[in-house]
LUMPAPA-786848 format. One record per residue: x, y, z of N, C-alpha, C in turn. Coordinates in steps of 0.2 Angstrom, whole numbers, plus 5000, padded with zeros to 4 digits. Layout:
# residues N
XYZXYZXYZ ...
END
This chain:
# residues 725
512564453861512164383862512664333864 512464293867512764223872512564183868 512964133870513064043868512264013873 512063963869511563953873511363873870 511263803873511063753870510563733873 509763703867509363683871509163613869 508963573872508763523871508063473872 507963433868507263403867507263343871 507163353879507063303884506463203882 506063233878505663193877505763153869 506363193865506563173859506563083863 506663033855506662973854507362963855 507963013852508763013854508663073856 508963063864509263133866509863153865 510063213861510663243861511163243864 511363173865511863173870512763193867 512463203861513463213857513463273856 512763343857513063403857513063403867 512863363868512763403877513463373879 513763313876514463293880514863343877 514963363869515263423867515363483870 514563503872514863543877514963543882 514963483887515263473892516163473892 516263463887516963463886517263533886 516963573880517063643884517063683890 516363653894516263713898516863683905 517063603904517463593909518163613908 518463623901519063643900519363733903 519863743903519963793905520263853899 519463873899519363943894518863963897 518664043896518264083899517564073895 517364023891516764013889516263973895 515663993894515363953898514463943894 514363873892513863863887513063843889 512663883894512163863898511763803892 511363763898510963703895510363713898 509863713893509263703895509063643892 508363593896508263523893507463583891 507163563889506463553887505963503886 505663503889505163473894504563433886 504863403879504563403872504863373868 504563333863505063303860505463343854 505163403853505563443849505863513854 506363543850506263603854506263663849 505963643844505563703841504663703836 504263703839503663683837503463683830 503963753826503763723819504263663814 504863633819505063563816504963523821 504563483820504563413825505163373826 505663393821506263343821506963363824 506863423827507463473828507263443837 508063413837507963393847508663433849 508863473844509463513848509363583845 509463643851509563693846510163723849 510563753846511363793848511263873847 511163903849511363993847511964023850 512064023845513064083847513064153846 513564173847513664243849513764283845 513564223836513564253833512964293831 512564273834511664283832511664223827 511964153825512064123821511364053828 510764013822510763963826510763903822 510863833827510663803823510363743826 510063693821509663653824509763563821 510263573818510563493814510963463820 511163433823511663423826512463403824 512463383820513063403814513163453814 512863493811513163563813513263603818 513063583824513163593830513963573831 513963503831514663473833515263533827 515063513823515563563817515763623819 515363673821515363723824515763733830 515463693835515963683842516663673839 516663623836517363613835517763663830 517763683827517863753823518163793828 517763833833517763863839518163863843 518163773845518563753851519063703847 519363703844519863653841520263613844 520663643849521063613855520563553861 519963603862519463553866519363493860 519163513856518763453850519163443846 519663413845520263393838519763353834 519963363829520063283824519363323820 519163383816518563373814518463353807 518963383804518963353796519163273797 519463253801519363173801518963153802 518563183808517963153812517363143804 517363183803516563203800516163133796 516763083793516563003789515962973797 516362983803516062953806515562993810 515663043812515063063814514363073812 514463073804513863053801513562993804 514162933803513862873800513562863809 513762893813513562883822512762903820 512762983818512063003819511462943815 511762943807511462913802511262843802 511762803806511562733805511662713814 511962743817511762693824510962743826 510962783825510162803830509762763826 509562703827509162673824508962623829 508362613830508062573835507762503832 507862483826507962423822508562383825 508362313830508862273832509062253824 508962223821509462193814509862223813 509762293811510062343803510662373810 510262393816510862423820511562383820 511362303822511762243822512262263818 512062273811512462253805513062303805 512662373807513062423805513762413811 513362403817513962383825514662353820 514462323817515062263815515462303812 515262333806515762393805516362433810 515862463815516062483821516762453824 516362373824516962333830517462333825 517562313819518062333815518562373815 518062403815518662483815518862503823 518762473828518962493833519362413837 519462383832519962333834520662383834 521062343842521662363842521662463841 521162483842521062543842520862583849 521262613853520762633861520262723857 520562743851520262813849520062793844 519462823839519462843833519962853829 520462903830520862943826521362953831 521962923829522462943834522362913841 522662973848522662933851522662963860 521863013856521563023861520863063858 520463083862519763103859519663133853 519263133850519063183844518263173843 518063213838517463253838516963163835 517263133833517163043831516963013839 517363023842517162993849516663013854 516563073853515963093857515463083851 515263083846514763073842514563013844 514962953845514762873842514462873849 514762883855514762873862514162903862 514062953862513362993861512762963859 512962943853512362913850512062843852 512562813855512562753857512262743865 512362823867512162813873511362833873 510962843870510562883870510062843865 510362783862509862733859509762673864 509162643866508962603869509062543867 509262533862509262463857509862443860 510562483862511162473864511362453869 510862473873511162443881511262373882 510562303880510962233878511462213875 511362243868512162253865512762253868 512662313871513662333875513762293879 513162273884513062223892513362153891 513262143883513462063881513962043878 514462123875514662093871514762063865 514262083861513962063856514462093851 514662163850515362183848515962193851 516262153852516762153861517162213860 517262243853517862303853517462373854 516762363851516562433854516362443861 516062373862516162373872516562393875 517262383874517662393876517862473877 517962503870517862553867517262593873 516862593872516262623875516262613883 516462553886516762563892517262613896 517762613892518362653892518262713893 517862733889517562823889517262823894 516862803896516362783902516662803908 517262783908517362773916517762883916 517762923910518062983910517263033911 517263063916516563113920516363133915 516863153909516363213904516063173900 515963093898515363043897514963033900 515162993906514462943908514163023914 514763043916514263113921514063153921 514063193912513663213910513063203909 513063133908512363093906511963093911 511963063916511863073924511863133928 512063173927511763263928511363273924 511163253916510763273911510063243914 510063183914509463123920509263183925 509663203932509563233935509163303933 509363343928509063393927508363373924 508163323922507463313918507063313922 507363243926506963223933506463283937 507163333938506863413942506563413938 506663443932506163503926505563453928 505363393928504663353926504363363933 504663363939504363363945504263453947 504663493945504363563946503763563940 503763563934503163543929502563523933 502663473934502063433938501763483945 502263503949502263553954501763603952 501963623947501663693944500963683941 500863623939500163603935499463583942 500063583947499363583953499363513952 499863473952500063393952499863353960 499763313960499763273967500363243969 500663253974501363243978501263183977 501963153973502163073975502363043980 502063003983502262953990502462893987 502462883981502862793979502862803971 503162773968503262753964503462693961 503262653958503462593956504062603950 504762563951505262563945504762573938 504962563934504562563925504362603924 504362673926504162733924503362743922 503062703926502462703928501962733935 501662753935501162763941500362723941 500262663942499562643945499262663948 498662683942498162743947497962703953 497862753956497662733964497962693969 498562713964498962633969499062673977 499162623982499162633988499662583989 500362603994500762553999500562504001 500462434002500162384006499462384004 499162403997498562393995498362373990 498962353984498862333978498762283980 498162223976498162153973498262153964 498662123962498762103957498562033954 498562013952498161953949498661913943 498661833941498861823936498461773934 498261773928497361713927497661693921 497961623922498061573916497561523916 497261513907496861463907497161383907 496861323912497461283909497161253905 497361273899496961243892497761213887 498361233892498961223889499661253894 500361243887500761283894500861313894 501261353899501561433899501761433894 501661493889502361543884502661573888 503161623885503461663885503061743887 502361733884501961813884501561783890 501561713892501161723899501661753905 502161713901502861753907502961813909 502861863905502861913905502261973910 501761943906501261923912501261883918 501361883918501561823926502161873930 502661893926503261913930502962003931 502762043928502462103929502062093934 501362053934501062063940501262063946 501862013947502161993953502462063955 502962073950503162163952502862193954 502362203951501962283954501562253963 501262183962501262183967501662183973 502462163970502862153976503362243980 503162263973503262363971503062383975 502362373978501862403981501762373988 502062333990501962303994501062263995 501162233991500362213992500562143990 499862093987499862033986499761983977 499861973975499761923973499261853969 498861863966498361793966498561753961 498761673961498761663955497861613954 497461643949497061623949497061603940 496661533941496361493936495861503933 495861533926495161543921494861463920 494761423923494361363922493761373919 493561413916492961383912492561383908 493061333903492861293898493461233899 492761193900492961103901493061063898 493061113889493161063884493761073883 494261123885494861153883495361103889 495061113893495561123901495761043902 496361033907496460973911496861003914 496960943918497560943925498060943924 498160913920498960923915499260983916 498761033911498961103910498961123917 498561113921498461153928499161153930 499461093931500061043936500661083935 500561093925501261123922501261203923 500661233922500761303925500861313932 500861273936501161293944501761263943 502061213940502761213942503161273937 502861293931503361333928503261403931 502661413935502661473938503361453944 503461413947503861393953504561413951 504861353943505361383941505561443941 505061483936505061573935505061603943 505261563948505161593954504561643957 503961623953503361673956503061613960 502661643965502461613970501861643973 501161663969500661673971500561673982 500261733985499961743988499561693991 499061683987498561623985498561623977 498261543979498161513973497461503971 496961523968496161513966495761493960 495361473959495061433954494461493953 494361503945493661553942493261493944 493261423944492661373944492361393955 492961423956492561423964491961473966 491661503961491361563959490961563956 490761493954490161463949489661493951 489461483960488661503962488761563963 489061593965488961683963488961723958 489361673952489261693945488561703943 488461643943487761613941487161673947 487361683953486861723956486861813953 487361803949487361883948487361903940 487261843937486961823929486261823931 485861813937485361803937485061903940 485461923943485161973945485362053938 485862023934485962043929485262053923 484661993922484161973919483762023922 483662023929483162053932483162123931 483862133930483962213929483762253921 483562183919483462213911484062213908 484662193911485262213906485562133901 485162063904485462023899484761983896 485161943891484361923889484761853884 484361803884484561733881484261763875 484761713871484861713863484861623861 484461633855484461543851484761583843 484761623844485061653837485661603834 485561563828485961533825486561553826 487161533828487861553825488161603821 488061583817488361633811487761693810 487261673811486761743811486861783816 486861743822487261813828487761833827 488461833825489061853822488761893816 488661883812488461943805488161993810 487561963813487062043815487662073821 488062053825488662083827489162133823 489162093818489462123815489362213810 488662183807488162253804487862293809 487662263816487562303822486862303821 486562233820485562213820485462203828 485162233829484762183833484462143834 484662063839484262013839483761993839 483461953834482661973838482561953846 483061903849482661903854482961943861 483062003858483362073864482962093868 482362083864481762103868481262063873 481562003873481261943878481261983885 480461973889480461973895480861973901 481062013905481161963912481061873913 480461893912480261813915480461763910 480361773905480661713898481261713900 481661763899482461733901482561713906 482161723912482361703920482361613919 481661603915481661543914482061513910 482261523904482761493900483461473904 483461553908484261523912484461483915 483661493920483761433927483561383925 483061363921482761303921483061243914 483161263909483261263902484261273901 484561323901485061333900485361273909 485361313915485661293919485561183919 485261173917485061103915485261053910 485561093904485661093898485261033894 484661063894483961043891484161053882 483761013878483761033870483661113868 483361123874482961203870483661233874 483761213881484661263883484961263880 485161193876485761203872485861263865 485161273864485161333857485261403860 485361423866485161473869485861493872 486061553873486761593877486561633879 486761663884486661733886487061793886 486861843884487061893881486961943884 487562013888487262073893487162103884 486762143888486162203884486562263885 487062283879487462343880487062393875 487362383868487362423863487462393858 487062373855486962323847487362373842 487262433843487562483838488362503838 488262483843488962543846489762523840 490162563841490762583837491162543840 491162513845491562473848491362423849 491662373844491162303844491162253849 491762263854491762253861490962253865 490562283863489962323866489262273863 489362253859488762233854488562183857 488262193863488062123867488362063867 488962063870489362003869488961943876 489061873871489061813874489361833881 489061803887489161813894489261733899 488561693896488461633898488361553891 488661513890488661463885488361403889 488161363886488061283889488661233884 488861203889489261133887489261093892 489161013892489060953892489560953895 490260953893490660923894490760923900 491060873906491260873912491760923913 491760953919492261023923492860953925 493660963924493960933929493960943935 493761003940493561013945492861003948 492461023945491761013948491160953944 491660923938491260883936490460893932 490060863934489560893929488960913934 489260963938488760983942488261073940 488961073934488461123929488761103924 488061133918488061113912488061193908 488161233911488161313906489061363910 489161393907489861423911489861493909 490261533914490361603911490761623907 490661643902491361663897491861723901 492561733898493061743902492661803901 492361843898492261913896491661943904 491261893907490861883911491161883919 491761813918491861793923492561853926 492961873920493661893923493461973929 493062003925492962063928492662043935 492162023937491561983943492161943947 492461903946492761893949493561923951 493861983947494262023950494062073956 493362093955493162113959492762083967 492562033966492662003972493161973976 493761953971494261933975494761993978 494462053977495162103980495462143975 495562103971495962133966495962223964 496562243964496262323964496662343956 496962303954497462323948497262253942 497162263938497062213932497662233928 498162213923498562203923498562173917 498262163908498362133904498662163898 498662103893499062143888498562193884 498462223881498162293877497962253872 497962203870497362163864496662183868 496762153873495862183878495762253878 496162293872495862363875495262373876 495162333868494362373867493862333870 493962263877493562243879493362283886 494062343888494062373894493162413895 492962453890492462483890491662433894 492062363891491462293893491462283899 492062283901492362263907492062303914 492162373912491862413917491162433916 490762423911490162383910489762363917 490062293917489962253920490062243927 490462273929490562293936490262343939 490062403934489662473935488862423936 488762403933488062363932487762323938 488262273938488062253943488262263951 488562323949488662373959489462333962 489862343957490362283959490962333961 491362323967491762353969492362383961 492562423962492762473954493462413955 493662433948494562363947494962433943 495662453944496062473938496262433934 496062453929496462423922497262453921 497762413920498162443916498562403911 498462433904498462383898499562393898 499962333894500462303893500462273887 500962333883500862303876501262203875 500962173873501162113869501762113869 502262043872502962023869502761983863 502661973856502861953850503761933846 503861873845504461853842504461843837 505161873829504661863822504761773822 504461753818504161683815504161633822 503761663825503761643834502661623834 502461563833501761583836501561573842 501361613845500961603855500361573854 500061553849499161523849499461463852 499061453857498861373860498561333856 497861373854497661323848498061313839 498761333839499161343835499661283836 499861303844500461273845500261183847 499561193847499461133850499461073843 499261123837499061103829499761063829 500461083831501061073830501161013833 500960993839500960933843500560893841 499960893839499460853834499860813829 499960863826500560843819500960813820 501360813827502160793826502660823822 502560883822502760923819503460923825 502960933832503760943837503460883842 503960883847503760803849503360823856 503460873860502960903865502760983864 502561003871502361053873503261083876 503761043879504261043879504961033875 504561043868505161053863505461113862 506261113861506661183863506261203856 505961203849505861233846505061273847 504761253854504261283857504461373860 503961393860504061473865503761463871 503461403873503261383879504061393884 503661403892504261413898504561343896 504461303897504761233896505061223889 504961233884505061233876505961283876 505861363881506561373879506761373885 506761333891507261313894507861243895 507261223888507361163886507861173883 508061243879508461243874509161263876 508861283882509661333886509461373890 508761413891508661483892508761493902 508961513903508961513912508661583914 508161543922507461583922507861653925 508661653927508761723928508661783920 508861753912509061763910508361803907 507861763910507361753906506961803908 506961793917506761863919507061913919 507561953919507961983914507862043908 507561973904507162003899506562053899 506161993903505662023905505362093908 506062103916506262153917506162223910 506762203909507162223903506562273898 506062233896505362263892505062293895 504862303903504462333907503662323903 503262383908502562383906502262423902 502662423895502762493890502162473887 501562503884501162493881501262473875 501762493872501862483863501862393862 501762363857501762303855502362303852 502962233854503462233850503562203845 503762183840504162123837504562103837 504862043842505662053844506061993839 506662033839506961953837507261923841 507361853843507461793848508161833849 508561843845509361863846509461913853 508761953854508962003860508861963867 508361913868508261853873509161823875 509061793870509761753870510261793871 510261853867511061893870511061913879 510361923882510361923889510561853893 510261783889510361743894511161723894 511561753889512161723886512461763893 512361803895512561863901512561823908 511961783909512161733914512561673912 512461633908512761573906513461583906 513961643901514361653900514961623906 514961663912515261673918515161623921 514961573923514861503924514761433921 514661443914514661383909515561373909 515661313912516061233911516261243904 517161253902517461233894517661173895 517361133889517461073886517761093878 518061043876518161043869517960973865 517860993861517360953853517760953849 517660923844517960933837517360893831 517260913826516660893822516860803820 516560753819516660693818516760693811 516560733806516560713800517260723797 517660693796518260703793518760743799 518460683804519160743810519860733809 520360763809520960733808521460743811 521860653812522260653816522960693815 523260733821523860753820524260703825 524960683820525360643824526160693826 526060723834526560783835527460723837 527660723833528360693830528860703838 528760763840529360773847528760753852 528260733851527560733858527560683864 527360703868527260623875527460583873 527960543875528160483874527360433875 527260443882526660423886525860473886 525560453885524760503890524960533894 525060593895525060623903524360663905 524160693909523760693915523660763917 523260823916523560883923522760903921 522760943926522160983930522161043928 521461053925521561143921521061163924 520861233924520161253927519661243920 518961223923518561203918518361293915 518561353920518361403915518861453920 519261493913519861513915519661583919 518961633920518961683923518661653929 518461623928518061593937518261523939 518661513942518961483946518461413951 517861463952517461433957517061353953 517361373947516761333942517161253943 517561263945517961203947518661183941 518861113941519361093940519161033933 519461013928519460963923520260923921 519960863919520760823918520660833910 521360853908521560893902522160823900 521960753897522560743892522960753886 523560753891524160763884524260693879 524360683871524560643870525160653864 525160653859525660633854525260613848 524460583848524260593844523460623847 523560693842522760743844522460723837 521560753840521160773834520960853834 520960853827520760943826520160923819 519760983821519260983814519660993806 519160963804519460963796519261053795 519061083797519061163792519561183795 519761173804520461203803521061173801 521161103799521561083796521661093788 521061113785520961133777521161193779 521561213783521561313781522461333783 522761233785523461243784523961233780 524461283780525061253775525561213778 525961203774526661153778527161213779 527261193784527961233785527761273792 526861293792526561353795526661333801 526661383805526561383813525861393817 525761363822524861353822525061363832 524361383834524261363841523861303843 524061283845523361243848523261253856 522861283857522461323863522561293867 523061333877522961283880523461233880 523861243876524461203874525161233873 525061253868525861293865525461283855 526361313852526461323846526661253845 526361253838526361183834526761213825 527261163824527261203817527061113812 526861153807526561083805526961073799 527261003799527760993794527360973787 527060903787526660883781526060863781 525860883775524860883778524860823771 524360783773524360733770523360723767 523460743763522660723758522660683753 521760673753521660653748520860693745 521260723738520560753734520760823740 520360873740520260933743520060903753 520060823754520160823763520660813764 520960833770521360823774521560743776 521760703777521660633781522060643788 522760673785522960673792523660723790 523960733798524460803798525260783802 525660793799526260773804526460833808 526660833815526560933816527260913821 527660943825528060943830528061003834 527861003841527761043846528461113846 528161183847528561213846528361243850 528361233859528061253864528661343864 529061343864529461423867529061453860 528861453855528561493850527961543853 527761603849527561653851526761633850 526361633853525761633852525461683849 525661743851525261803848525661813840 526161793839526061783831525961733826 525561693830524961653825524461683824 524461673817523561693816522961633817 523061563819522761523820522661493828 522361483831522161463837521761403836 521861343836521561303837521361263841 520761213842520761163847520961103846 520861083851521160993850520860953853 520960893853520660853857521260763857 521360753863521760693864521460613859 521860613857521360543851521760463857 521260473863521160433866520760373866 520660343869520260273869519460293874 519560343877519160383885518560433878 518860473874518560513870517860493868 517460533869516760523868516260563860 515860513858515560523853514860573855 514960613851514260663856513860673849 513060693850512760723845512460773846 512560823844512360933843511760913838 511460973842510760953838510561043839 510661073831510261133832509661143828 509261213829508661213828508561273823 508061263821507761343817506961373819 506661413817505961413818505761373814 504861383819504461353814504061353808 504061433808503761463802504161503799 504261523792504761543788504561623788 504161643790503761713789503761763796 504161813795504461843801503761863806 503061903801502561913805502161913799 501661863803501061843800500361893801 500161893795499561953793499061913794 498461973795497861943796497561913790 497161853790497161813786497661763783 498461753783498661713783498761653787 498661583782498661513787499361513787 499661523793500061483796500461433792 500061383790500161333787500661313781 500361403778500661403773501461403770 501661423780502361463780502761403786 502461323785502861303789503561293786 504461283791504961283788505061213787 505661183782505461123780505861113782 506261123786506761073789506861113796 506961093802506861133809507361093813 507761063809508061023815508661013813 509261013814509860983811510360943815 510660893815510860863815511560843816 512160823819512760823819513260793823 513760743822514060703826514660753829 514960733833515460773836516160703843 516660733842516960713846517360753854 516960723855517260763863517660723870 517760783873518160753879517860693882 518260673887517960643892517660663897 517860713902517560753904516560743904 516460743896515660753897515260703899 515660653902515160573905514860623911 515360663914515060663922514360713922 514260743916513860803916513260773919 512760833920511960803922511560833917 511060783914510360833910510060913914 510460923909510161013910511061063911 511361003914511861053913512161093905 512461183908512361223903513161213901 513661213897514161193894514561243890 514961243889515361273882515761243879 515861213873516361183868516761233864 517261243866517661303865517761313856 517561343854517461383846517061353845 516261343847515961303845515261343850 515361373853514561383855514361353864 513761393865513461363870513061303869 512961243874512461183873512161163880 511561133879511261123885511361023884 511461013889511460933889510860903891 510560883885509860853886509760773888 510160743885510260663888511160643888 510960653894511760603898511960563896 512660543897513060493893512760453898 512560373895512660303898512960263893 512860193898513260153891512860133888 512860143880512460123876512160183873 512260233876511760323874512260363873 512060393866512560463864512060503868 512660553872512560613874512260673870 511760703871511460743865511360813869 511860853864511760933868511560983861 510860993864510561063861511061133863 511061153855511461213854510961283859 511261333862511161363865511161433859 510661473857510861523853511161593858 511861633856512161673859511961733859 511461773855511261823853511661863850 512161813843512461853840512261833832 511761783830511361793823510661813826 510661853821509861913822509761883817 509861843812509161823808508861773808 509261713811508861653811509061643820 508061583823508461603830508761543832 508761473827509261453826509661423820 509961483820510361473813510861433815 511161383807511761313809512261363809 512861353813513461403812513861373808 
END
């Protein structure tokens, strides 16, 4: 018997720390050689669901733990695989705590991780072991890490994890592995009598029936409010698939209901679609569609399949609910023809009691079915057509009717409508309507995040936030307000694809993407806290102010240039001055070595520090780095303003009020002293205060007006999305 490993291609973590394992083998020089089959399943053995690796040896021995696997190789091959009795603390803790697809809990453990791989390029010593290929393995093979590594979020495992990367028997193992699946699923497919691919769109998708230069895609916002962040997503998907395909684009208007909608909302959803860089084909209104809605509502009645209802409110709702029939299901052609045309279309006393209703299935299992409202009357003037009708098609009416008039070949929403898809194609089948593909995308969800418009608007009512445009909004405009940039944002978006599953993210994984653009081109400035800043008087210092020219960001050059004064009396924050001794040696960044002679308090503050410049001192044997800031006459008084959610309840269940979970304080507050420098900024520029954070500068220095910069969240607190630091 031969060595043989096989593995579960479809598993949720592919085995990638016994497949590098024995890539290291089969490339070393010994006469073994360890064939790899992938298996086309998320198990590879049908009586454990859970086994995604299996190893058999020569001994007739097999196994299916992956830990045992690795222990085993390494036993075997001890020169290929060092370190095992060392390794085995972390090999556990790789398989046990990093495969975990929980952003939080994975976070917490990573820390550990950076820890131990500070000042470390190995595990153990000081070159691979059986520790290295597990973490690496497992790291590479959980989806939740790839943000993580890309941002930096733990710089020593990054680093760590880079390193190895660039050595063939990691990252080109992994990518041969890819390679092999791809075949195995394209010969599978081959073999099942499959239909030969001519395109495929990136997301590991296929849109039935899609066709090169044939797809129309669609994006239909109501403007009843602003963009979020889940219409984003919406918005940014269909653009893809259209642009994937080489087809088009509609950004079309659900207008109809005139009690909801204005121009407002209309105005603000084309320029944040503009910012987010989508840019509609064409642009169209559901109200352009009124007389063909209305003509095909009518030939709907004639068919027998709709029929006007006076039924009370809440008794039509119960009987929807129990699956009664209305009484009046059974009205005439001719009663309802008249009620629609003459009575409802008019919005007479008797139209206004009356809705109309397609005639599906009162009974049916999917309540989607149960003769849902089609047409309603409302008074209220159209901002577009005014009051030239007084009844409208509901979106469950209009969206399907009019995607199939206007072209559309692909519908494109989130999976909350699943159970209306069955309605949808209904009503197209019904009335002889060119066919539409549906393909459902699960929901982006943030915890203690709400996306109701009639929610978010409850919040602007109240004063709760001061617009539609407050960074503590999930509106497009809400977090760009706060920092967020439309590359970072698309990104994300990207980044989620058109997976069906519904997520519940936490804001931490946005912001560690956008922190990914901002990083490399955000401008260093330095700050110091106003609240007991304190002065150091450096004793051998500048006779005079001096003057010089630094880079405003020391890895990109292009970001331009900042005037940096020297003087003889600096400010430093009172926590790094509360954490000196006398005698001690300090850095102040950017400067040189300081050693501080006598620190001067009253009670447990600081008031002030006498220090003397100790420029030839060694920087790398401080343990303190600190900032500073010239206690000039030019120094500017700034105020940081950071945020928190608005509900204290990560996700909200059905039947809780909201209400009951709002946070009682969402705003914080804080004076700060900064360079001069920030007079020249512009509203909106993205910034850095060096140990202090990313900030957006929401109002520019004039004379008379503190500068006010919202903190930027870095996607390094996963619990709150904006926690105080």
């Amino acid at each position: 018997m031969s060595f043989s490993l096989s593995l579960a291609s479809k598993a949720p973590f592919l085995a990638y720390p016994a497949l590098i394992a024995v890539g290291f083998v089969n490339s070393s020089d010994n006469d073994v050689s360890i064939p790899v089959e992938f298996i086309d399943e998320k198990s590879v053995d049908s009586s454990n669901p859970n086994a995604i690796v299996k190893l058999v040896t020569p001994e007739g021995k097999t196994y299916f733990d992956q830990v045992e696997v690795l222990n085993y190789l390494a036993e075997k091959f001890p020169a290929i695989l060092p370190g095992q009795k060392e390794s085995q603390e972390w090999v556990k803790f790789a398989l046990e705590k990093l495969a975990n697809k929980n952003f939080k809990e994975v976070s917490v453990e990573l820390e550990k991780l950076d820890a131990h791989l500070n000042f470390r390029s190995f595990f153990i010593g000081y070159n691979y072991s059986l520790a290295d290929i597990a973490t690496w393995g497992v790291l590479k093979s959980n989806t939740v890490m790839a943000s993580i590594l890309k941002n930096e979020v733990c710089i020593n495992v990054t680093r760590w994890y880079n390193f190895l990367s660039n050595d063939k028997r990691f990252e080109g193992i992994v990518e041969n592995a890819t390679k092999s699946i791809v075949e195995l699923r394209k010969n599978l497919k081959s073999k099942a009598g499959g239909k030969k691919e001519t395109h495929k769109a990136n997301f590991e998708i296929d849109l039935p029936n899609a066709k090169i230069g044939e797809v129309v895609t669609r994006f239909p916002p109501e403007p009843s409010g602003y963009l979020h962040i889940g219409h984003a997503k919406a918005a940014i998907l269909n653009e893809y698939f259209a642009h994937a395909y080489k087809g088009k684009l509609i950004i079309r208007f659900d207008d109809t209901n005139p009690t909801k909608e204005k121009v407002e909302f209309q105005d603000s959803i084309i320029e944040d679609l503009a910012l987010l860089g989508i840019k509609g084909d064409k642009i169209t209104y559901s109200s352009d569609y009124f007389d063909t809605m209305y003509d095909l509502a009518i030939k709907m009645i004639k068919l027998g399949k709709a029929y006007c209802d006076d039924t009370p409110l809440e008794k039509m709702r119960e009987e929807r609910m129990v699956g009664d029939a209305s009484a009046r299901r059974e009205r005439s052609v001719e009663e309802n023809l008249k009620i629609f045309t003459e009575e409802m279309k008019n919005g007479t006393e008797e139209g206004l009691k009356n809705c109309l209703r397609a005639k599906i299935d009162y009974k049916a299992l999917n309540k989607a079915l149960r003769d849902p409202v089609i047409y309603r009357c409302n008074l209220t003037p159209h901002h577009r057509t005014g009051t030239q009708w007084k009844m409208y098609p509901t979106y469950d009416f209009c969206v399907p009717t009019v995607d199939s008039i206007e072209g559309v070949t692909h519908s494109l929403r989130t999976n909350e409508y699943r159970d209306r898809n069955p309605q949808y194609e209904w009503i197209i089948n019904t009335l002889g309507l060119r066919k539409v593909d549906i393909w459902d995308f699960g929901r982006v969800n943030f915890v203690r995040t709400l996306l109701s418009k009639r929610k978010l608007q409850w919040f602007v009512d109240k004063q709760f936030v001061s617009n539609w445009d407050d960074p503590r909004f999930p509106t497009i405009r809400g977090v760009r307000r706060r920092g967020m940039t439309v590359e970072g944002l698309r990104n994300f978006i990207i980044a989620q694809g058109p997976s069906k599953n519904i997520i519940n993210l936490d804001w931490s994984v946005i912001w560690a993407l956008n922190k990914k653009v901002i990083d490399p081109v955000a401008p260093r400035f330095t700050a110091v806290d106003a609240a007991n800043a304190v002065p150091v008087i450096l004793l051998n210092g500048p006779e005079s102010n001096t003057v010089e020219e630094k880079p405003k960001h020391k890895k990109n050059p292009e970001v331009g240039v900042k005037k940096v004064i020297y003087s003889n009396k600096v400010l430093i924050d009172q926590e790094d001055a509360a954490s000196f001794a006398d005698n001690e040696e300090v850095t102040f960044m950017d400067w040189g070595n300081v050693i501080v002679e006598k620190i001067h308090k009253e009670g447990d503050i600081v008031k002030s520090i006498d220090a003397k410049l100790h420029l030839e001192g060694d920087f790398r044997k401080t343990s303190k780095k600190v900032t500073w800031l010239a206690d000039t006459s030019d120094k500017v008084e700034v105020e940081l303003i950071d945020f928190d959610h608005l509900i204290t309840k990560d996700k909200l269940e059905e039947g809780d009020d909201f209400e009951d979970f709002l946070t009682p304080q969402t705003e914080f507050h804080s004076k700060a002293i900064a360079d001069h420098n920030v007079k020249s900024l512009k509203a909106g520029d993205i910034i850095q205060f060096e140990r202090k954070g990313y900030f957006r500068l929401d109002q520019p220095y004039a004379e008379g007006k503190t500068p006010v910069f919202f903190t930027i969240p870095d996607g390094k607190t996963v619990s709150r999305y904006g926690a105080k630091k």
